[in-house]
C-alpha positions in Angstrom: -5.6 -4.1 18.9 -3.6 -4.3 21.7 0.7 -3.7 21.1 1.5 -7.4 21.3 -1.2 -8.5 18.2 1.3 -6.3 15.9 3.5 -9.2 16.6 1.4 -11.9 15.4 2.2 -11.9 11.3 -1.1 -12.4 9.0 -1.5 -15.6 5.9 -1.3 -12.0 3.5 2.1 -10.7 5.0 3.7 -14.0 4.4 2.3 -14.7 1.0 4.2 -11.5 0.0 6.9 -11.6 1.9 7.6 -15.4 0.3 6.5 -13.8 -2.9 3.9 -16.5 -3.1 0.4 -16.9 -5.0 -2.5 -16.7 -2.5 -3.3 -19.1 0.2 0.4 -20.3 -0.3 0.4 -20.1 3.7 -2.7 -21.1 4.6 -1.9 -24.5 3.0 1.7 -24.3 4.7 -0.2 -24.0 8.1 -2.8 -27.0 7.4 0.3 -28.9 6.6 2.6 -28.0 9.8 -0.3 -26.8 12.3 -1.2 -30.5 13.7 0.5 -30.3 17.0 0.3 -26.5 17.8 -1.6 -24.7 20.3 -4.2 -22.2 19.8 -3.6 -18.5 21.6 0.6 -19.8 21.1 1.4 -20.5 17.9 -1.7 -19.0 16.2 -4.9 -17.0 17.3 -8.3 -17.2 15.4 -10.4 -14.1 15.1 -13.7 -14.9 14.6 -16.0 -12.8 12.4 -18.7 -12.0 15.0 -16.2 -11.8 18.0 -13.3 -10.0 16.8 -14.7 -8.0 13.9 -13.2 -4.8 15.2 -9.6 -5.9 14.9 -10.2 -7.9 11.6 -11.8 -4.4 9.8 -8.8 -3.0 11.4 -6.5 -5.4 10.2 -7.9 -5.4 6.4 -7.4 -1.3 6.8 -3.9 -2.1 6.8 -3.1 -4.1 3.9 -2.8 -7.2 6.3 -5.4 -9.2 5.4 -6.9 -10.2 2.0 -9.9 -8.3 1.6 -12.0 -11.5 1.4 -11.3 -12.7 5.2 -14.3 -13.4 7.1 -12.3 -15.5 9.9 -8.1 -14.5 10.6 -5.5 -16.5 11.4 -2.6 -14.8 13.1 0.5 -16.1 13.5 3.2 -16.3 16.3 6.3 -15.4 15.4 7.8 -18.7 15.6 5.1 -20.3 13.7 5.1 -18.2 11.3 9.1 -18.6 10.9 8.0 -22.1 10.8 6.1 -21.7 7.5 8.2 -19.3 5.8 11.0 -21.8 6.2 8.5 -24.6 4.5 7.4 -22.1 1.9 10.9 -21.5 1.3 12.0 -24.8 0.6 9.6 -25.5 -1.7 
């Protein structure tokens, strides 16, 4: 994983860190995600392609151990949704 994916914040992290139920961010980002851009606001990792990072990602506690496809977040997006989770 290269030093600038450490930036990109996982559905996981922000369930806990919003002290939410699972999957609480995953909805937020169906809700709010309509006009964002892939690779800017959110990267997809792709069981076949990017299995190397999501193994490592699951090794870290940053992924529910179910994920067979990740979403990562940008920074800003995921700011987005913790503000939406926050206010509801």
């Amino acid at each position: 994983m290269s030093g600038s994916d450490r930036d990109w914040i996982t559905f996981r992290e922000l369930d806990q860190a919003c002290a939410r139920d699972k999957g609480s961010a995953f909805r937020a980002f169906k809700r709010l995600s309509a006009g964002w851009q892939e690779e800017r606001d959110f990267r997809v990792l792709k069981a076949g392609e990017d299995q190397e990072q999501i193994l490592t990602l699951k090794s870290a506690g940053r992924l529910y151990a179910g994920t067979v496809n990740a979403v990562l977040l940008s920074p800003a997006a995921a700011r987005e949704i913790r503000a939406a989770l926050d206010q509801s």
